[in-house]
DSSP file (Angstrom, degrees, kcal/mol; ACC not computed):
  #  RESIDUE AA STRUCTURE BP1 BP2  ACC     N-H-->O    O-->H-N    N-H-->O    O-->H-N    TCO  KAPPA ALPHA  PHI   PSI    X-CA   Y-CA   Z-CA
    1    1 A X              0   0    0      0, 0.0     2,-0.3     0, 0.0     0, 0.0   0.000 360.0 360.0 360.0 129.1  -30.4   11.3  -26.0
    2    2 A X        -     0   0    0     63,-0.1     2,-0.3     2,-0.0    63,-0.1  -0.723 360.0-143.0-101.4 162.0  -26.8   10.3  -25.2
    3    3 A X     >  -     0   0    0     -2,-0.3     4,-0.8     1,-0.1     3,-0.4  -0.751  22.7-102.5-109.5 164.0  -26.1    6.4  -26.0
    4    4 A X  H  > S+     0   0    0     -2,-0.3     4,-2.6     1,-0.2     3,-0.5   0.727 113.9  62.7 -44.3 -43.7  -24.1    4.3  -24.1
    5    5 A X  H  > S+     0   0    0      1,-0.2     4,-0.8     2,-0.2    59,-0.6   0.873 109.6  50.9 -63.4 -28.4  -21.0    3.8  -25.7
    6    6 A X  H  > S+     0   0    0     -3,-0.4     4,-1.6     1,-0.2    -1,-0.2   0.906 106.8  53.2 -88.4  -5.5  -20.7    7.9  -25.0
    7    7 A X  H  X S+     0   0    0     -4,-0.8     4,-4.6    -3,-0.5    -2,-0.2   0.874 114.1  40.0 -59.4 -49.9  -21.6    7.5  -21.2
    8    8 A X  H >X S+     0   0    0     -4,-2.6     3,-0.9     2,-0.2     4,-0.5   0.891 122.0  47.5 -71.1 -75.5  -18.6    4.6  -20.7
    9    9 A X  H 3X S+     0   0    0     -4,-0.8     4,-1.9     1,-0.3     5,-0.2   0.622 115.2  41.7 -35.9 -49.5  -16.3    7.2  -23.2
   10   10 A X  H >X S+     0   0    0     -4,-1.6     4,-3.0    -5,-0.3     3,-0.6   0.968 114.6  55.2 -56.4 -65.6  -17.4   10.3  -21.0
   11   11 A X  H <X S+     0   0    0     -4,-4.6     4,-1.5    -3,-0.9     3,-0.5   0.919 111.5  45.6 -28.1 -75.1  -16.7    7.7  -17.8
   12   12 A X  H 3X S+     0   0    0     -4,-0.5     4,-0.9     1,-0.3    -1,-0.3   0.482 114.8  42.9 -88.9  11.9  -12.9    7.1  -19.1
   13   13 A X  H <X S+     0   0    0     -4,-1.9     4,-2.9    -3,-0.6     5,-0.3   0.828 112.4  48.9 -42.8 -56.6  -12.1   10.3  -19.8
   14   14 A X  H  X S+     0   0    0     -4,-3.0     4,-0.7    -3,-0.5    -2,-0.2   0.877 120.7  45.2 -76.7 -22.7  -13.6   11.7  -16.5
   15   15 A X  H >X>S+     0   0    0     -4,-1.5     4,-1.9     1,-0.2     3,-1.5   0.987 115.6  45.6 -80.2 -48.8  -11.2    8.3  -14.7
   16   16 A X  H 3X5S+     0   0    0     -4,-0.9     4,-0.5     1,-0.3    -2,-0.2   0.780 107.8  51.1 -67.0 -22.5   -8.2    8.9  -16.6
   17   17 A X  H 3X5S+     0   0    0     -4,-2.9     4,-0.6     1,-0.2    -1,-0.3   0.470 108.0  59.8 -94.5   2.3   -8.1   12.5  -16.1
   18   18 A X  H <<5S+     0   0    0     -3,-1.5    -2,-0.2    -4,-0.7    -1,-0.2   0.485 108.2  49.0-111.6   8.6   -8.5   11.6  -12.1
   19   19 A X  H  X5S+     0   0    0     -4,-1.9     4,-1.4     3,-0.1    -2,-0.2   0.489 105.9  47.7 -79.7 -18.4   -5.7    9.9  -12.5
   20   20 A X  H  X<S+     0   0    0     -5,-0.5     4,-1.1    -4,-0.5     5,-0.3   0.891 115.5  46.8 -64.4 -50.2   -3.7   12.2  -14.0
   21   21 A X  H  < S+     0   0    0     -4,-0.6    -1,-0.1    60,-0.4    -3,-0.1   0.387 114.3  51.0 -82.9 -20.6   -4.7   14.9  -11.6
   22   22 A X  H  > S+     0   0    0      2,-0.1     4,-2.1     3,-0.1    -2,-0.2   0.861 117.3  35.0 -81.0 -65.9   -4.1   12.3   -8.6
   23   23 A X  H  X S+     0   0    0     -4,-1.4     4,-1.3     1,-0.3     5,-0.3   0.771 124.8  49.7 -73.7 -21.7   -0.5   11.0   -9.5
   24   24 A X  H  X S+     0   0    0     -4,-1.1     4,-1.4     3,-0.1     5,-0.5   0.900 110.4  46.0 -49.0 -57.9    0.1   14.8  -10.8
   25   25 A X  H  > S+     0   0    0     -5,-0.3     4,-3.3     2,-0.2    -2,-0.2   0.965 116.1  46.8 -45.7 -66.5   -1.1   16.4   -7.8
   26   26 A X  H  X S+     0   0    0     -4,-2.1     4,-2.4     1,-0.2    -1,-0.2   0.966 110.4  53.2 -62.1 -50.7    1.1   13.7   -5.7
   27   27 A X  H >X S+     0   0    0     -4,-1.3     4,-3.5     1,-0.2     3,-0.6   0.837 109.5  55.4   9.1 -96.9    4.3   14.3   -7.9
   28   28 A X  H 3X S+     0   0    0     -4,-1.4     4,-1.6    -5,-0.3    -1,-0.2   0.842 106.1  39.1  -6.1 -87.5    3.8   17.6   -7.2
   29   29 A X  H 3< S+     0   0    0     -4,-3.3    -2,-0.2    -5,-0.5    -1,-0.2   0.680 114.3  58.7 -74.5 -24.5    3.7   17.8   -3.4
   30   30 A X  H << S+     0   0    0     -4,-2.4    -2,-0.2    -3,-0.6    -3,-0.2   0.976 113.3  41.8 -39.5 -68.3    6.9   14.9   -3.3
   31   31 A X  H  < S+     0   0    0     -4,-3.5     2,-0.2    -5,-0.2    -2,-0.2   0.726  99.2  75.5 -48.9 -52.2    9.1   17.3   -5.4
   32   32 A X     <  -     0   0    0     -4,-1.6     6,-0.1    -5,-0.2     5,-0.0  -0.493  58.6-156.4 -73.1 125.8    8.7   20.3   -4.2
   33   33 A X  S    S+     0   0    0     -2,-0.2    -1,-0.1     4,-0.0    -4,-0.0   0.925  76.5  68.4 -61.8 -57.7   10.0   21.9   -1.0
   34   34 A X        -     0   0    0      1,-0.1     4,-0.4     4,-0.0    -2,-0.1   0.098  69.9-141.4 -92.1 171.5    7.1   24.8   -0.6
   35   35 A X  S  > S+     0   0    0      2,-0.1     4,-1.5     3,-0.1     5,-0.1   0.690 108.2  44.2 -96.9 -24.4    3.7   24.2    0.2
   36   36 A X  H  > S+     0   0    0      1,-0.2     4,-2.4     2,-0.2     5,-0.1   0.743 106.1  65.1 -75.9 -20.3    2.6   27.3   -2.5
   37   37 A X  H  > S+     0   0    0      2,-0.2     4,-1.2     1,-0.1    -1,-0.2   0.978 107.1  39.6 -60.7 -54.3    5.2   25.7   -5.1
   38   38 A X  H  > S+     0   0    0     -4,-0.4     4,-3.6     1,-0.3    -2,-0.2   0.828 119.7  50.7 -69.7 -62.8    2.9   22.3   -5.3
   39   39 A X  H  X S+     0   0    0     -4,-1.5     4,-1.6     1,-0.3    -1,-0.3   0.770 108.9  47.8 -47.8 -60.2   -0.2   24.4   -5.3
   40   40 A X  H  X S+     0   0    0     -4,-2.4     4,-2.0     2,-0.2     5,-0.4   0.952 109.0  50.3 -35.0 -74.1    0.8   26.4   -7.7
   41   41 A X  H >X>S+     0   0    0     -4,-1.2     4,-7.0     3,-0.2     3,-1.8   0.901 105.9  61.2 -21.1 -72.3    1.8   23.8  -10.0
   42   42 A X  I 3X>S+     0   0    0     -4,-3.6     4,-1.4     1,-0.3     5,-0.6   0.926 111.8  33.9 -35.3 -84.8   -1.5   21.9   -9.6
   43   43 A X  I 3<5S+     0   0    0     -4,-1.6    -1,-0.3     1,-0.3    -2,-0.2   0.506 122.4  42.6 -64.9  -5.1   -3.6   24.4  -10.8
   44   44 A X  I <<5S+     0   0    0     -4,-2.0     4,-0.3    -3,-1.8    -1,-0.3   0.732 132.5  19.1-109.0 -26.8   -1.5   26.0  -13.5
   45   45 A X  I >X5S+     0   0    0     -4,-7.0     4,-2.4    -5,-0.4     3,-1.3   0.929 109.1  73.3-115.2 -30.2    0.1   22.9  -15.2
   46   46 A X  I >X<S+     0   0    0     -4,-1.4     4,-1.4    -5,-0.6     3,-0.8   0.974 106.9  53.3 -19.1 -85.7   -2.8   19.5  -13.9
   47   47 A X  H 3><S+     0   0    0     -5,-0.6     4,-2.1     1,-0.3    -1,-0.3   0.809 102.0  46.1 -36.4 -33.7   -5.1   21.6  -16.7
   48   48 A X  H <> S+     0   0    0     -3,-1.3     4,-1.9    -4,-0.3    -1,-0.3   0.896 115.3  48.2 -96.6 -25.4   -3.2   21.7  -19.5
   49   49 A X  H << S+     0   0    0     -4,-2.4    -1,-0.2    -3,-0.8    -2,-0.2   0.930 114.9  44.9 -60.2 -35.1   -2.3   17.9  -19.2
   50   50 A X  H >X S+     0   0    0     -4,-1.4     4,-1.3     2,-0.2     3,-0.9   0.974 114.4  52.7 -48.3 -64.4   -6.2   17.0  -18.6
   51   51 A X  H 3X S+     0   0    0     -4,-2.1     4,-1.1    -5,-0.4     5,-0.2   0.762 111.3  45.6 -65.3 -40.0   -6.8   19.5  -21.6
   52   52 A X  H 3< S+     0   0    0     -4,-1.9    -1,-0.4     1,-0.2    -2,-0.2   0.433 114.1  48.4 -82.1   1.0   -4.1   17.4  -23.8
   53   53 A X  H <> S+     0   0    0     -3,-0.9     4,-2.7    -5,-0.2    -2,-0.2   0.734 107.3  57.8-103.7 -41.3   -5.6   14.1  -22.7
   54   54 A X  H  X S+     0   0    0     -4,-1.3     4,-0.5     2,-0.2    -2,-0.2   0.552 105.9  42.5 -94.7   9.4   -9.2   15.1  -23.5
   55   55 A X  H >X S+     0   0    0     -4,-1.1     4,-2.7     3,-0.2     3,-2.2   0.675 114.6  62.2-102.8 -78.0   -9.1   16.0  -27.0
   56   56 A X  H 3>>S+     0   0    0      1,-0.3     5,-1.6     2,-0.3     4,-1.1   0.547 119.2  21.7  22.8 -94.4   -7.0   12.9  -27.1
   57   57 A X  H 3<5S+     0   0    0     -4,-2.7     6,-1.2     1,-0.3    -1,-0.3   0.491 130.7  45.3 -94.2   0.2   -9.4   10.8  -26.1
   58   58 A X  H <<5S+     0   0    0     -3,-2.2    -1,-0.3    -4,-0.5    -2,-0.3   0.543 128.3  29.1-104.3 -41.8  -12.6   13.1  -27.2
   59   59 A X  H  <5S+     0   0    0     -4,-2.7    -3,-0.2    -5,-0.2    -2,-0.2   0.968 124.7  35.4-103.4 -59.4  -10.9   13.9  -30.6
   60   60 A X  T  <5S+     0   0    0     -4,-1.1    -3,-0.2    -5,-0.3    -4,-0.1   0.970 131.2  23.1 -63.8 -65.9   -8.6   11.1  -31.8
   61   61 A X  S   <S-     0   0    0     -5,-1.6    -1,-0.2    -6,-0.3    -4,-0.1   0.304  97.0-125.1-107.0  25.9  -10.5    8.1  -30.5
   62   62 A X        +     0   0    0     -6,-0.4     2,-0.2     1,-0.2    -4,-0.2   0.660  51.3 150.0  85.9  15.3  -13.9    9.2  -30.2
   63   63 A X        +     0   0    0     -6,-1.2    -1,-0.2   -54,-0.1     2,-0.1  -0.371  35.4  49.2-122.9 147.0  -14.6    8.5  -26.9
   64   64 A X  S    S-     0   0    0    -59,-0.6     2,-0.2    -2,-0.2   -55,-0.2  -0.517  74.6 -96.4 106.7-166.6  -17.1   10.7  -24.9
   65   65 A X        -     0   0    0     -2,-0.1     2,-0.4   -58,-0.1   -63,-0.1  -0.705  33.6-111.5-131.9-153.7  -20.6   12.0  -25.4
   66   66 A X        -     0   0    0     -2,-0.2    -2,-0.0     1,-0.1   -56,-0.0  -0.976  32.4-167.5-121.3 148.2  -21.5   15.7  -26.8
   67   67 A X        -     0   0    0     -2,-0.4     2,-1.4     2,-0.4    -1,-0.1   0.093  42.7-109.4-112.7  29.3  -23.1   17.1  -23.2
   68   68 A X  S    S+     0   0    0      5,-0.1     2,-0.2     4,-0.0     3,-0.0  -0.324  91.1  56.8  84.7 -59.3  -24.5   20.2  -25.2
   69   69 A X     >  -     0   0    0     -2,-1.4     4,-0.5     1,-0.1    -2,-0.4  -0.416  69.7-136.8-113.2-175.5  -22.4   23.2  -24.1
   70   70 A X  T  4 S+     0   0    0     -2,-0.2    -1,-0.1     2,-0.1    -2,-0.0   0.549 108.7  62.8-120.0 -29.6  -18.3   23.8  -24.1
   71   71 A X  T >> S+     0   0    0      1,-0.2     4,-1.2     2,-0.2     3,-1.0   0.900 104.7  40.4 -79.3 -39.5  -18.9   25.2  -20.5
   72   72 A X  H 3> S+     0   0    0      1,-0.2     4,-1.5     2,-0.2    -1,-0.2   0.837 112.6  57.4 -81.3 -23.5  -20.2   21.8  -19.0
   73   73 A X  H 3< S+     0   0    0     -4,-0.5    -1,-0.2     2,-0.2    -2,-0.2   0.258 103.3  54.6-106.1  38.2  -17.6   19.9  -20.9
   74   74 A X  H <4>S+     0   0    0     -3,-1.0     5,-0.6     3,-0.1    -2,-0.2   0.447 113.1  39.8 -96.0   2.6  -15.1   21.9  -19.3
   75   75 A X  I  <>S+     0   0    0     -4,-1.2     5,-2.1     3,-0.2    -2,-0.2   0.609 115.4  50.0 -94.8 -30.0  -16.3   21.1  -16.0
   76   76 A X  I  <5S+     0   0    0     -4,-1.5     5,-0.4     3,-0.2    -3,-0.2   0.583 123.3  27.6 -72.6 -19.8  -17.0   17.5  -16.6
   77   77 A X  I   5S+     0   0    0      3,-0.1    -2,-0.1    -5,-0.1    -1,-0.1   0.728 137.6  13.0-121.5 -12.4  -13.8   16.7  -18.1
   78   78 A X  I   5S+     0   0    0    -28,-0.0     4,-0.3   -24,-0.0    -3,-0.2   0.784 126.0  44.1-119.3 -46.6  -11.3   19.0  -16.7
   79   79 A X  I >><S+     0   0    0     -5,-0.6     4,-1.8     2,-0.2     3,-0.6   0.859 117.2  53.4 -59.7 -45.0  -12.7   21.0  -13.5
   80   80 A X  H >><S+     0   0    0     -5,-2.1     3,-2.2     1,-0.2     4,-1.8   0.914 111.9  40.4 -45.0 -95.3  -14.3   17.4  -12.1
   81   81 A X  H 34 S+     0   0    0     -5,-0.4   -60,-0.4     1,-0.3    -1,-0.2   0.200 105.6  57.4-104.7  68.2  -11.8   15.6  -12.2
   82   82 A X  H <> S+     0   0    0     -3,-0.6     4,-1.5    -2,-0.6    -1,-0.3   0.664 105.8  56.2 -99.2 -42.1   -9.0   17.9  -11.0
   83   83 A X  H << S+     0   0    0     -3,-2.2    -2,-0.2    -4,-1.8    -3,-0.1   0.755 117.7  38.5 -59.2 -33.7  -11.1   18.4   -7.6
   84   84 A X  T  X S+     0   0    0     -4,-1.8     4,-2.2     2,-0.2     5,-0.3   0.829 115.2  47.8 -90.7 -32.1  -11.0   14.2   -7.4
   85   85 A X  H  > S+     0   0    0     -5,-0.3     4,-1.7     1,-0.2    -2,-0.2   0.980 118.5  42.6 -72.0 -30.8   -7.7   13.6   -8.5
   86   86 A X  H  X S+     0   0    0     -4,-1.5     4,-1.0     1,-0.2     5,-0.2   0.494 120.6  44.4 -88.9 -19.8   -6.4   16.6   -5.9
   87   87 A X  H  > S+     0   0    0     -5,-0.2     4,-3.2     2,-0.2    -1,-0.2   0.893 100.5  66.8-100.3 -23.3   -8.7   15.2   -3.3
   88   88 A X  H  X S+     0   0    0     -4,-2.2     4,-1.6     2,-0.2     5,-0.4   0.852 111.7  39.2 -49.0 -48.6   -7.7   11.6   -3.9
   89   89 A X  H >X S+     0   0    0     -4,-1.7     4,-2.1    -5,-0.3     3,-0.7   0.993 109.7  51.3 -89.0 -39.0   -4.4   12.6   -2.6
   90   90 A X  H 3< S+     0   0    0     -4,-1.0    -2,-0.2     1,-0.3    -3,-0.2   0.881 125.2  23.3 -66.4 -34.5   -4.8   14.7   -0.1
   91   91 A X  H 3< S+     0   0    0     -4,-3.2    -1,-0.3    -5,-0.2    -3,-0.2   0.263 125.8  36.3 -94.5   9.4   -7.2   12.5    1.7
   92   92 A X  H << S+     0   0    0     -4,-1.6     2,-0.5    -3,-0.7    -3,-0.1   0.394 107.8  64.8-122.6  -7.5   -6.8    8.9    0.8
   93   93 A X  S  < S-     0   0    0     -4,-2.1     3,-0.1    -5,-0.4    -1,-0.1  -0.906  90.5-112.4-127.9 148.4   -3.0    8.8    0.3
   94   94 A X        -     0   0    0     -2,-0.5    -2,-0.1     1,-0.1    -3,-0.0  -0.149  43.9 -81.7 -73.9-179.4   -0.9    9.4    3.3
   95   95 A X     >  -     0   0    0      1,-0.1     4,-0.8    -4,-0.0     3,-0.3  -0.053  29.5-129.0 -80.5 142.5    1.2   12.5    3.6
   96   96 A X  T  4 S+     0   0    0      2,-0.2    -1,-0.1     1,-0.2    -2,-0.1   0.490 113.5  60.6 -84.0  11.4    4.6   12.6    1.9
   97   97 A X  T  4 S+     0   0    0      1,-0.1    -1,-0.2     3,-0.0    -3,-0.0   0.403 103.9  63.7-100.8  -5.8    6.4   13.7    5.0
   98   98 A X  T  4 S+     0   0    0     -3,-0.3     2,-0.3     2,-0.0    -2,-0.2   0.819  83.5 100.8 -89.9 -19.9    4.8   10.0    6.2
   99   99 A X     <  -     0   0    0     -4,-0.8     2,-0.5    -5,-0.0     0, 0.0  -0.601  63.5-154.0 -44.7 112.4    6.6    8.2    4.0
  100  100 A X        -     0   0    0     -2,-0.3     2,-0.3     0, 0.0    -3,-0.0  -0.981  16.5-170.4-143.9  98.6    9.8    6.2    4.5
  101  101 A X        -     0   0    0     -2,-0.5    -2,-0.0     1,-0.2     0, 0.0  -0.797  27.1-113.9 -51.3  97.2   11.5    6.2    1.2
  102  102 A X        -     0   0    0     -2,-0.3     2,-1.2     1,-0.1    -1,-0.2   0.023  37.0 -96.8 -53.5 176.9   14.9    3.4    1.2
  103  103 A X        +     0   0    0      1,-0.1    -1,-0.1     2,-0.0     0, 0.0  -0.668  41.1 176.3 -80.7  81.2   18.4    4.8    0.9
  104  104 A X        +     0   0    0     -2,-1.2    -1,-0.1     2,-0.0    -2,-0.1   0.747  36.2 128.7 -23.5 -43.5   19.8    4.7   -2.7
  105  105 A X        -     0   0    0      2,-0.1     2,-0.3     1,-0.1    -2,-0.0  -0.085  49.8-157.0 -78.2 139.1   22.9    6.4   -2.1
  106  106 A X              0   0    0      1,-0.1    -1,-0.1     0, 0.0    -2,-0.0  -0.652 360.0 360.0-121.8 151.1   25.3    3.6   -3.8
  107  107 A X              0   0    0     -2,-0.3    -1,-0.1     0, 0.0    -2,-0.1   0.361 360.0 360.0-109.2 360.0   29.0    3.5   -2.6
């Protein structure tokens, strides 16, 4: 039986690491010229930040619940939300070529 306090812990893991993976994700696709560079990126370096957040917040403070297997809380805390933070941007935040950025350049 999991208790409450490890449902909300399980919750803010699974929100912070789909925010990590959103504002990565967008990062990402700003910087980068290519479309394969971004893509790339996501999926090889998004994980190891998730990974470094959830024993963080699974190991240090204790947060989370135990969901039984190592395979289901590596889909519930890292594979989840990496598919919401990566979908968060592409579909809810507009395009970075849509974007109208001011001028810096300082004389």
């Amino acid at each position: 039986m999991v208790s409450l306090v490890g449902v909300i812990g399980l919750l803010v893991l699974v929100t912070a690491n789909t925010a990590i993976a959103a504002v990565s994700t967008r990062f990402f696709r700003q910087r980068l010229d290519t479309d394969w560079g971004s893509v790339i990126y996501v999926v090889l370096v998004t994980p190891v930040a998730l990974l470094a957040t959830t024993l963080v917040i699974s190991g240090v403070v204790g947060l989370g619940a135990n969901l039984g297997s190592q395979s289901l809380a590596l889909l519930v805390a890292i594979a989840l939300p990496l598919v919401l933070g990566v979908s968060v941007d592409f579909f809810w935040m507009p395009s970075p070529d849509e974007v109208e950025l001011p001028d810096t350049m300082r004389e």
